[in-house]
Z-matrix of the N, CA and C atoms (Angstrom, degrees):
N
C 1 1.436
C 2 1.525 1 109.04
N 3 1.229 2 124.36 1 154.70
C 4 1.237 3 135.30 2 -177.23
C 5 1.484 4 114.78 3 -138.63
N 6 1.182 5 142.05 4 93.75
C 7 1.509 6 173.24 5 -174.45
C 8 1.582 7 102.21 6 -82.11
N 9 1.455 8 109.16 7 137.62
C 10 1.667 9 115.53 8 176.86
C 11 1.466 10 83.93 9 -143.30
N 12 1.290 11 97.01 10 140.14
C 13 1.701 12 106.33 11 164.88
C 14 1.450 13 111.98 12 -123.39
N 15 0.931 14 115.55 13 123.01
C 16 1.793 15 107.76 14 -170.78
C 17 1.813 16 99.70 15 -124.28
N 18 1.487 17 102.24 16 170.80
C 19 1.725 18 94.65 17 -173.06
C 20 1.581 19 102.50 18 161.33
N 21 1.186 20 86.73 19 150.74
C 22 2.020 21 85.83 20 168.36
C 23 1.093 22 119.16 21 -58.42
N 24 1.596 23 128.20 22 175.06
C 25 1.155 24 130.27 23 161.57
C 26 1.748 25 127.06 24 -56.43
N 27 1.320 26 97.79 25 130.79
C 28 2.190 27 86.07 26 -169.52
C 29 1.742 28 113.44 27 66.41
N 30 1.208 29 118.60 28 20.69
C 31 1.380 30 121.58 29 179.21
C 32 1.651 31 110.80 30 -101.41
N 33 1.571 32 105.99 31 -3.49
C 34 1.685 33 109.59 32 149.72
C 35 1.504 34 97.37 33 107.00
N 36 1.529 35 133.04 34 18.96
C 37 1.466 36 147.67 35 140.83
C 38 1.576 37 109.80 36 4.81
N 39 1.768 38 103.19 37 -76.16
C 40 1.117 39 123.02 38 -140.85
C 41 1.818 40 85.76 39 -91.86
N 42 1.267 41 112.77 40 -51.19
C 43 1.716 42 108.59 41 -179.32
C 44 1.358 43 105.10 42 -54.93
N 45 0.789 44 140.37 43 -54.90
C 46 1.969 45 133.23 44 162.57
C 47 1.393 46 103.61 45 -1.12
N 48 1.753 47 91.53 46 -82.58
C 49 1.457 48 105.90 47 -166.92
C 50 1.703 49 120.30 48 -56.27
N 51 1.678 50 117.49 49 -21.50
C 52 0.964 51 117.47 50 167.01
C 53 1.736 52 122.64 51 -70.62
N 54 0.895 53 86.06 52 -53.73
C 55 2.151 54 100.14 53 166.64
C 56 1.673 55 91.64 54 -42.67
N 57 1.506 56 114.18 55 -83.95
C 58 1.508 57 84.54 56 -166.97
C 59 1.476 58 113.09 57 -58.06
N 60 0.933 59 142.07 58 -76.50
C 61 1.646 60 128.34 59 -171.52
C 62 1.459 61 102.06 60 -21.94
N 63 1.267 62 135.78 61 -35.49
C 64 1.546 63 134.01 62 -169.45
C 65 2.002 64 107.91 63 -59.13
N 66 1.790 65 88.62 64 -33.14
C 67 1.995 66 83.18 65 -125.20
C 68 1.798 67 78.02 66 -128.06
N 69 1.020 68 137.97 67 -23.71
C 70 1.027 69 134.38 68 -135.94
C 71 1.802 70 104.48 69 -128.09
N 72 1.598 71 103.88 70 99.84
C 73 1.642 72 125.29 71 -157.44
C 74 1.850 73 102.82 72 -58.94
N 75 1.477 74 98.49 73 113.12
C 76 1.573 75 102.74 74 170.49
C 77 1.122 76 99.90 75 -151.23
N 78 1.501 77 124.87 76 148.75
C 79 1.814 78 127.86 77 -164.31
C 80 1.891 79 88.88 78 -85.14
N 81 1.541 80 123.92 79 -35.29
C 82 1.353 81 102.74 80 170.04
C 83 1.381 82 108.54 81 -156.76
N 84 1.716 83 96.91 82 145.44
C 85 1.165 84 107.17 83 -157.04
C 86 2.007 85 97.48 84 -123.44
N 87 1.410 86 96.28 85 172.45
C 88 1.467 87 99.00 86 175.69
C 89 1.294 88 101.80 87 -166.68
N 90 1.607 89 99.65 88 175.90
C 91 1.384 90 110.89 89 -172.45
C 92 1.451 91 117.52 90 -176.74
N 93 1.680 92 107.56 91 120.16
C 94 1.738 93 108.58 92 -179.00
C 95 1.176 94 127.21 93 -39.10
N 96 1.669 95 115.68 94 -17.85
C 97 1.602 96 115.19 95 -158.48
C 98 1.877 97 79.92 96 -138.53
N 99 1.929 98 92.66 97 162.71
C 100 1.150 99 111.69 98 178.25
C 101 1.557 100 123.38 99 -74.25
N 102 1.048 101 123.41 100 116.37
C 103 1.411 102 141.59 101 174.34
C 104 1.328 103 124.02 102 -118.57
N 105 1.537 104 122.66 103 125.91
C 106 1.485 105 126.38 104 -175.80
C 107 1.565 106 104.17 105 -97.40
N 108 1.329 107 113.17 106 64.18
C 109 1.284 108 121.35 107 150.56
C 110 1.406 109 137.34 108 -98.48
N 111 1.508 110 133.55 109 146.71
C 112 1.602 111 113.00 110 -166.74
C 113 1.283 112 89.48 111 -77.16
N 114 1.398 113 96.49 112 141.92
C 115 1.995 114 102.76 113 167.95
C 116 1.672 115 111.06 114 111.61
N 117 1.224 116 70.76 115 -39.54
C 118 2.104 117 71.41 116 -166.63
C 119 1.320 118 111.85 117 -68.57
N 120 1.827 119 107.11 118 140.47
C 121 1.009 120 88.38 119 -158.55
C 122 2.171 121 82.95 120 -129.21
N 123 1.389 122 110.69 121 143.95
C 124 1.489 123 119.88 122 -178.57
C 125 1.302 124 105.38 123 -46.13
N 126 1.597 125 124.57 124 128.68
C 127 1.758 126 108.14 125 153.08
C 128 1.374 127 101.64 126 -138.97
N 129 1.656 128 108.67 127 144.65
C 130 1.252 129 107.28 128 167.79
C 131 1.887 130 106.18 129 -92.14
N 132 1.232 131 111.46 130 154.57
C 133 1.755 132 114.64 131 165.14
C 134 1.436 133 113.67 132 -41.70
N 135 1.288 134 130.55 133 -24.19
C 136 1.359 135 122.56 134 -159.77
C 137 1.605 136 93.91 135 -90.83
N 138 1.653 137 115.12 136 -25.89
C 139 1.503 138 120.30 137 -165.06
C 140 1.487 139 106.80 138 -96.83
N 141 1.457 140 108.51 139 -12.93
C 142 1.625 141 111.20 140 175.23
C 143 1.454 142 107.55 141 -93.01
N 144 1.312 143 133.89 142 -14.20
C 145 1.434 144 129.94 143 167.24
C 146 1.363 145 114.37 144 -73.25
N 147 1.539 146 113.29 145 -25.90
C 148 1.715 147 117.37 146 175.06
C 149 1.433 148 128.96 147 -76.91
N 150 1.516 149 108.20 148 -5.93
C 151 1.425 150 131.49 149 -148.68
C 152 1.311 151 110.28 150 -74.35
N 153 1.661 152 138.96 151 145.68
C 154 1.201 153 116.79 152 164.57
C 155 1.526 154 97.79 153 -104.09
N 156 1.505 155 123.15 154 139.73
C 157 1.621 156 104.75 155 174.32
C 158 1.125 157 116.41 156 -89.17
N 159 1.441 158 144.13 157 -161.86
C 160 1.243 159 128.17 158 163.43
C 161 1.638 160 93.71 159 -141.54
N 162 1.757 161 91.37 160 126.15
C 163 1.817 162 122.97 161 -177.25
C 164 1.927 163 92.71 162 -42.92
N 165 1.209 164 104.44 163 -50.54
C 166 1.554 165 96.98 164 -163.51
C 167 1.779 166 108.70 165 -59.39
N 168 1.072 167 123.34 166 -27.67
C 169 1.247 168 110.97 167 -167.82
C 170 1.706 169 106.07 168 -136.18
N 171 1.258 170 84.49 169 131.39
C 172 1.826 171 95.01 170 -179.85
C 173 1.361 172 117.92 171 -76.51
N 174 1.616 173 107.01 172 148.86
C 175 1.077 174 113.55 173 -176.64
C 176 1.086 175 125.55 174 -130.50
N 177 1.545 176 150.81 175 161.61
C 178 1.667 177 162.75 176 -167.24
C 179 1.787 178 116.88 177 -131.71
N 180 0.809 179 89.32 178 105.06
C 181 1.558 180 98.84 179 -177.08
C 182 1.816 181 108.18 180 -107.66
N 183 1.072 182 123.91 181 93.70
C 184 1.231 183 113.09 182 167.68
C 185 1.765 184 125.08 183 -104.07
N 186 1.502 185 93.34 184 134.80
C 187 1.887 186 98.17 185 174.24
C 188 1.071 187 119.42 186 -106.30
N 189 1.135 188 109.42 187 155.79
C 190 1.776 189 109.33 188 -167.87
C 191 1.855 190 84.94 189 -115.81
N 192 1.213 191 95.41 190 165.41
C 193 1.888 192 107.72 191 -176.35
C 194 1.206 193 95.23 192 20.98
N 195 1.600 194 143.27 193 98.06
C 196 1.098 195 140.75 194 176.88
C 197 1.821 196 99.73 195 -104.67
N 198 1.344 197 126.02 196 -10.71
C 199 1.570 198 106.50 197 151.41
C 200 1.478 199 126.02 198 -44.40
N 201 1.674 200 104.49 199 -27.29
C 202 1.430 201 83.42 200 -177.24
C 203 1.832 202 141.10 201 -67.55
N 204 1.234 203 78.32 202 -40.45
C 205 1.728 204 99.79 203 155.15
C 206 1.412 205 138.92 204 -66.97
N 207 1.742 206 108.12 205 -32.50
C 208 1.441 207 135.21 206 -160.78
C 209 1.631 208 113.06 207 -122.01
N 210 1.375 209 100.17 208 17.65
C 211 1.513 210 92.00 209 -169.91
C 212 1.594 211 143.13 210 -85.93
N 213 0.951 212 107.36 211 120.34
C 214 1.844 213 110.31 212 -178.74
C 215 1.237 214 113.93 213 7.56
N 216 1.057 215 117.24 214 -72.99
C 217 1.511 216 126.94 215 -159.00
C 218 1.603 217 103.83 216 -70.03
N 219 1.241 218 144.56 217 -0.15
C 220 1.413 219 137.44 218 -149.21
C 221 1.867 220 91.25 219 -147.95
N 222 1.178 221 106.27 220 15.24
C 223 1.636 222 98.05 221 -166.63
C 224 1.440 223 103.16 222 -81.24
N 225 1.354 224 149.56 223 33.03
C 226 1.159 225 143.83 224 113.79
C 227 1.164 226 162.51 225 -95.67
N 228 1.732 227 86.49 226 12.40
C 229 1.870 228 129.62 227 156.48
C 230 1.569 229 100.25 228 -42.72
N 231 1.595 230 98.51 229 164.37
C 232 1.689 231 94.61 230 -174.70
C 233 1.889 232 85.62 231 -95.86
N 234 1.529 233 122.93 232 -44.34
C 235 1.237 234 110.52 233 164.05
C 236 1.310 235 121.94 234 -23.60
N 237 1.320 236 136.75 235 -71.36
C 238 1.311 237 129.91 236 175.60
C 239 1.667 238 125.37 237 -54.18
N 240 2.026 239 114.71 238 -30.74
C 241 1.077 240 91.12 239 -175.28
C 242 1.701 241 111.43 240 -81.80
N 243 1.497 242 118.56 241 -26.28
C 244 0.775 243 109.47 242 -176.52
C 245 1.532 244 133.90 243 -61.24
N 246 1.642 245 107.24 244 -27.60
C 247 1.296 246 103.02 245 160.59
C 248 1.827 247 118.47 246 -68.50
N 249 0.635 248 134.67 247 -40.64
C 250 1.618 249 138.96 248 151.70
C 251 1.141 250 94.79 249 -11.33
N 252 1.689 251 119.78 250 -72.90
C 253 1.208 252 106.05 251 -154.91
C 254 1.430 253 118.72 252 -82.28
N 255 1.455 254 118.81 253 0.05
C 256 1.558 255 128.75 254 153.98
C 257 1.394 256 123.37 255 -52.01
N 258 1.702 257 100.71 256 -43.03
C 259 1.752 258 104.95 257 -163.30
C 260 1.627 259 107.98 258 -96.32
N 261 1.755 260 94.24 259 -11.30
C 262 1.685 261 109.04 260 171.59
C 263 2.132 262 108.27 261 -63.75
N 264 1.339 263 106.46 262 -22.51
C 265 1.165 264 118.83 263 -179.41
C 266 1.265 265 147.14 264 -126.04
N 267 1.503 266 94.73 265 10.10
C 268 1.507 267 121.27 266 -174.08
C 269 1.204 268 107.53 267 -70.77
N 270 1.537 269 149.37 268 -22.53
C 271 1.375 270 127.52 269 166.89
C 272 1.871 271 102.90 270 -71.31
N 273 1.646 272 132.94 271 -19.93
C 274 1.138 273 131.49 272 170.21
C 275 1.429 274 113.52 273 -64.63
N 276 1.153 275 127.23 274 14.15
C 277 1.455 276 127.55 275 -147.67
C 278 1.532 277 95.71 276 -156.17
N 279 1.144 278 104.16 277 -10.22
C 280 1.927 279 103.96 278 -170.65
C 281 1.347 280 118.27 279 49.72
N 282 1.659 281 111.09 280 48.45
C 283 1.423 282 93.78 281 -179.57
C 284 1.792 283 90.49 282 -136.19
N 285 1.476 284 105.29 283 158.70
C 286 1.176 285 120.09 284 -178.84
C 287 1.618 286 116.46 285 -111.61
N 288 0.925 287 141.72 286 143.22
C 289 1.707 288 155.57 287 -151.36
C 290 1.275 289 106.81 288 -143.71
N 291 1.691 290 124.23 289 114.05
C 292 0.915 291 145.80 290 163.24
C 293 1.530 292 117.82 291 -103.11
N 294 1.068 293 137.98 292 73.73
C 295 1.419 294 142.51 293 176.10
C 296 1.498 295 118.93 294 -75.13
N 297 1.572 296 124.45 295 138.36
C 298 1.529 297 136.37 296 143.31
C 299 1.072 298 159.48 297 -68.06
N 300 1.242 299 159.67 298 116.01
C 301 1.233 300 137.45 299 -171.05
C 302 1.218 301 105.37 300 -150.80
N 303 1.480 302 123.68 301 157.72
C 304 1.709 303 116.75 302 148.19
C 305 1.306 304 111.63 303 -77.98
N 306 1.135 305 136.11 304 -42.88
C 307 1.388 306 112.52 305 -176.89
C 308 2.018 307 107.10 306 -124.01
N 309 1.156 308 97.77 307 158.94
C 310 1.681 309 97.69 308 -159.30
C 311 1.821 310 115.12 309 -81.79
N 312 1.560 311 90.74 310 -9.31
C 313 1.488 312 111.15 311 -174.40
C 314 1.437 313 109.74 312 -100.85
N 315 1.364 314 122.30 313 16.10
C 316 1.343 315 121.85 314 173.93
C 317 1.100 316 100.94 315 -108.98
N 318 1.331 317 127.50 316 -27.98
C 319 1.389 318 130.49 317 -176.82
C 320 1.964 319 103.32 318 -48.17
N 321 1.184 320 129.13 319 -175.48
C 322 1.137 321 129.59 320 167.51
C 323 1.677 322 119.27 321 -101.32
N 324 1.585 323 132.19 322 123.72
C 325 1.301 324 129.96 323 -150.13
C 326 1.299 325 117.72 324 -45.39
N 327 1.594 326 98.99 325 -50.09
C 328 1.669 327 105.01 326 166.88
C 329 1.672 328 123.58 327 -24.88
N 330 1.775 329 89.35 328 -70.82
C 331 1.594 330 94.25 329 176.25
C 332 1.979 331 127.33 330 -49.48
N 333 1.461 332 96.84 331 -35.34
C 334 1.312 333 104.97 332 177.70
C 335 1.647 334 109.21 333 -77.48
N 336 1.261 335 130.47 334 -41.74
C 337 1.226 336 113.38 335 160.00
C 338 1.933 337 144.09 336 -27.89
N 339 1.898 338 77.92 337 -60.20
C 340 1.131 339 106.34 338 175.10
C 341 1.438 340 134.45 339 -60.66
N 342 1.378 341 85.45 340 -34.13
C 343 2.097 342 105.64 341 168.26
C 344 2.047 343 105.89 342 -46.75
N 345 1.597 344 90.77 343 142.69
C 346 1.306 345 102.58 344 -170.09
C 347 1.609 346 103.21 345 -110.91
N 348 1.317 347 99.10 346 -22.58
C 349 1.610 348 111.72 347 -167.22
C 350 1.550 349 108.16 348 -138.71
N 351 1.609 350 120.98 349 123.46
C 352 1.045 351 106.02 350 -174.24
C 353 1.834 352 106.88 351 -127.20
N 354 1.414 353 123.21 352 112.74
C 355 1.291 354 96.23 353 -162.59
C 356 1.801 355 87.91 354 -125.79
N 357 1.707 356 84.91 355 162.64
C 358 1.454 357 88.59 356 -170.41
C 359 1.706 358 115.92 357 -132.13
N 360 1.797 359 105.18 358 122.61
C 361 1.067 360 87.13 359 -150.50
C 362 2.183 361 98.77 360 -97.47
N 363 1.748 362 98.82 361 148.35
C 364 0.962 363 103.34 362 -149.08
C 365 1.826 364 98.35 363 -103.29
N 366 1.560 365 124.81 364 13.44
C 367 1.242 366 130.16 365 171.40
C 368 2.060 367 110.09 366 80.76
N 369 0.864 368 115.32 367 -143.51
C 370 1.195 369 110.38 368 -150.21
C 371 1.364 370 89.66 369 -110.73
N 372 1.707 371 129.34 370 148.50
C 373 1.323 372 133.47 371 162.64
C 374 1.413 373 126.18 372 -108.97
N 375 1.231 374 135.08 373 171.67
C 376 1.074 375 130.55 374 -178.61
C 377 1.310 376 125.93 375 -20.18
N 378 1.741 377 141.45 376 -58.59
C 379 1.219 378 179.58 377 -19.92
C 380 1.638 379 81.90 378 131.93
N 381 1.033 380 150.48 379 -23.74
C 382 1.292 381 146.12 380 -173.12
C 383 1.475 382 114.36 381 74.30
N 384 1.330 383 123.49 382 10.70
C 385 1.479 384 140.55 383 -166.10
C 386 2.168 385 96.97 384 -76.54
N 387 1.116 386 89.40 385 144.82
C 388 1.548 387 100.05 386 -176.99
C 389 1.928 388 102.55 387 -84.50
N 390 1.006 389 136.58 388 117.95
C 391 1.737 390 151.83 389 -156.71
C 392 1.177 391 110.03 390 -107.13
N 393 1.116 392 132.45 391 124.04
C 394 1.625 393 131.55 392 -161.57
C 395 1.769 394 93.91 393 -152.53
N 396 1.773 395 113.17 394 115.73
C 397 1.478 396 113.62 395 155.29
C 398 1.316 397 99.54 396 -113.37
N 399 1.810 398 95.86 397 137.92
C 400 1.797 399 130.59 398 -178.32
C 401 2.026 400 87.75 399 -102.35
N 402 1.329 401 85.27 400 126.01
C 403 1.957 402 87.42 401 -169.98
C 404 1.668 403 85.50 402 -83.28
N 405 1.044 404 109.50 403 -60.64
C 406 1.531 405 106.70 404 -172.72
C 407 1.440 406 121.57 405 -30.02
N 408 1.028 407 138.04 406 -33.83
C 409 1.441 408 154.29 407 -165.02
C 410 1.521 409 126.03 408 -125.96
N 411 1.538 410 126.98 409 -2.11
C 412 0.965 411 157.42 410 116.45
C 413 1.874 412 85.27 411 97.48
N 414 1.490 413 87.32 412 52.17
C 415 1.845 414 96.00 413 -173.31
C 416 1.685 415 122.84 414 -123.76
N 417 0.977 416 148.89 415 143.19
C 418 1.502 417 141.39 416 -177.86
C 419 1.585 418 81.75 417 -106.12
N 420 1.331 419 98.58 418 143.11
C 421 1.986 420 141.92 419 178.64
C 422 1.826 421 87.18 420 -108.95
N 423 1.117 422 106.89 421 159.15
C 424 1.189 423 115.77 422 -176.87
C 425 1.750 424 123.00 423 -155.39
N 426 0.985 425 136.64 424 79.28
C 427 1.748 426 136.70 425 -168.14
C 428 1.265 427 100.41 426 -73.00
N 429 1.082 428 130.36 427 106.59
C 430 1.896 429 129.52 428 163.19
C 431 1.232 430 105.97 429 -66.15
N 432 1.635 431 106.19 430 139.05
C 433 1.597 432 114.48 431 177.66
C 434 1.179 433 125.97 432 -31.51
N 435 1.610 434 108.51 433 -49.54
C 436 1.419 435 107.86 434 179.34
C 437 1.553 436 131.12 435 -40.04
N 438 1.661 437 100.07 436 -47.80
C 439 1.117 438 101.38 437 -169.88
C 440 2.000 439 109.10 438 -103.88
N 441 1.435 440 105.81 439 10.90
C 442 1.456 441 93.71 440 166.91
C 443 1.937 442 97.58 441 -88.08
N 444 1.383 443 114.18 442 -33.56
C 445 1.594 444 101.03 443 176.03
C 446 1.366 445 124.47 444 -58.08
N 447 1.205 446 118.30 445 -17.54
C 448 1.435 447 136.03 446 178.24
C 449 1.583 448 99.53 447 -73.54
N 450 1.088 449 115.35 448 -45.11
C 451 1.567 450 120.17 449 -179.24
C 452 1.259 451 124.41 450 -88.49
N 453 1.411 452 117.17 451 -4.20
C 454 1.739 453 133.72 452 166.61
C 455 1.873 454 90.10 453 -44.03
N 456 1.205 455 68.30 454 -69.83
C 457 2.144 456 91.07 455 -158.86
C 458 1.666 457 118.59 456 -41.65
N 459 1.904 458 91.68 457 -8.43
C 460 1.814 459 102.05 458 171.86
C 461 1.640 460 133.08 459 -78.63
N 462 1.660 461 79.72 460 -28.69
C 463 1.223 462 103.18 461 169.92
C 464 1.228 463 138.06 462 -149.06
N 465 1.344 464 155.28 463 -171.04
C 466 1.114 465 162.16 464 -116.51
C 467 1.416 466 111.23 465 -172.88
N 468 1.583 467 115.06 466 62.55
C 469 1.683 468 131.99 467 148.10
C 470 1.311 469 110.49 468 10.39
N 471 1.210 470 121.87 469 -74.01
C 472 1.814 471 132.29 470 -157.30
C 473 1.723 472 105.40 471 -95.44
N 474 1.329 473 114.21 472 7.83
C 475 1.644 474 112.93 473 -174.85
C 476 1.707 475 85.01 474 -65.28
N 477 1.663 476 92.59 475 135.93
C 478 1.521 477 104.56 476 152.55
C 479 1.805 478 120.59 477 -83.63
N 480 1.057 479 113.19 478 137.67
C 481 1.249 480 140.14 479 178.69
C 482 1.632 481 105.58 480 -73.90
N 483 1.443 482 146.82 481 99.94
C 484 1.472 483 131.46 482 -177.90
C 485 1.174 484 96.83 483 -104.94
N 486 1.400 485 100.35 484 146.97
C 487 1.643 486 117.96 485 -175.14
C 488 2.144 487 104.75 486 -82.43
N 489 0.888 488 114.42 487 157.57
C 490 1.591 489 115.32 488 -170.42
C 491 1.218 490 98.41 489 -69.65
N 492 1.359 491 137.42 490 152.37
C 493 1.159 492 160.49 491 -158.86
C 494 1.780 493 100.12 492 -97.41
């Protein structure tokens, strides 16, 4: 599966991706940015193209600002194709991809094609609850305060994202 989360700035992107890494059963998981979850384990893009996965056990890879790596304008970089050709094969690989962005058109076309699930997160509502529409399913996701404050403390809001060297 392949997941895009798109959204304004502070409209709760990055807490998504923490909830699933939190809550959401995979023997291994990862993630571009720092998260204090048990299991999770750091990857940069350059170290997930080298990767061997293993068929027996599924896996979750989530990116945070994934333009930086994946972006529109550069989509005939070998950086970009080669990840393409990761996410071109990631159910061959048993792995699942949760990607970010603010806007869905920075991403690279491939990737936006390829997306199976596109949800959009819509920031905080009255109730202070974190608001999430999944277009595919024509459904609102919903994080109650409680437990997005619980998930502040996982991660780190203002971490910069560096693009690969």
């Amino acid at each position: 599966m392949l997941c895009g989360v798109f959204g304004n700035i502070g409209s709760g992107k990055t807490l998504l991706l923490v909830f699933f890494l939190k809550y959401l059963n995979y023997h291994n998981k990862y993630a571009n940015f720092t998260v204090k979850v048990k299991g999770v384990k750091p990857i940069t893009l350059s170290e997930l193209l080298n990767m061997n996965f293993s068929l027996e056990n599924k896996t979750l890879i989530c990116l945070d600002e994934a333009y930086i790596e994946l972006d529109s304008r550069r989509s005939l970089k070998k950086k970009n194709i080669d990840i393409s050709h990761l996410v071109f094969q990631s159910r061959k690989r048993n792995v699942d991809i949760v990607y970010a962005s603010q806007l869905r058109g920075s991403v690279d076309l491939r990737l936006r094609d390829l997306t199976q699930v596109n949800i959009l997160a819509l920031g905080r509502n009255n109730k202070n609850n974190f608001v999430y529409y999944i277009y595919e399913f024509d459904q609102f996701f919903v994080i109650p305060s409680d437990i997005a404050e619980m998930l502040f403390n996982l991660y780190d809001t203002y971490e910069i994202i560096e693009p690969l060297k």
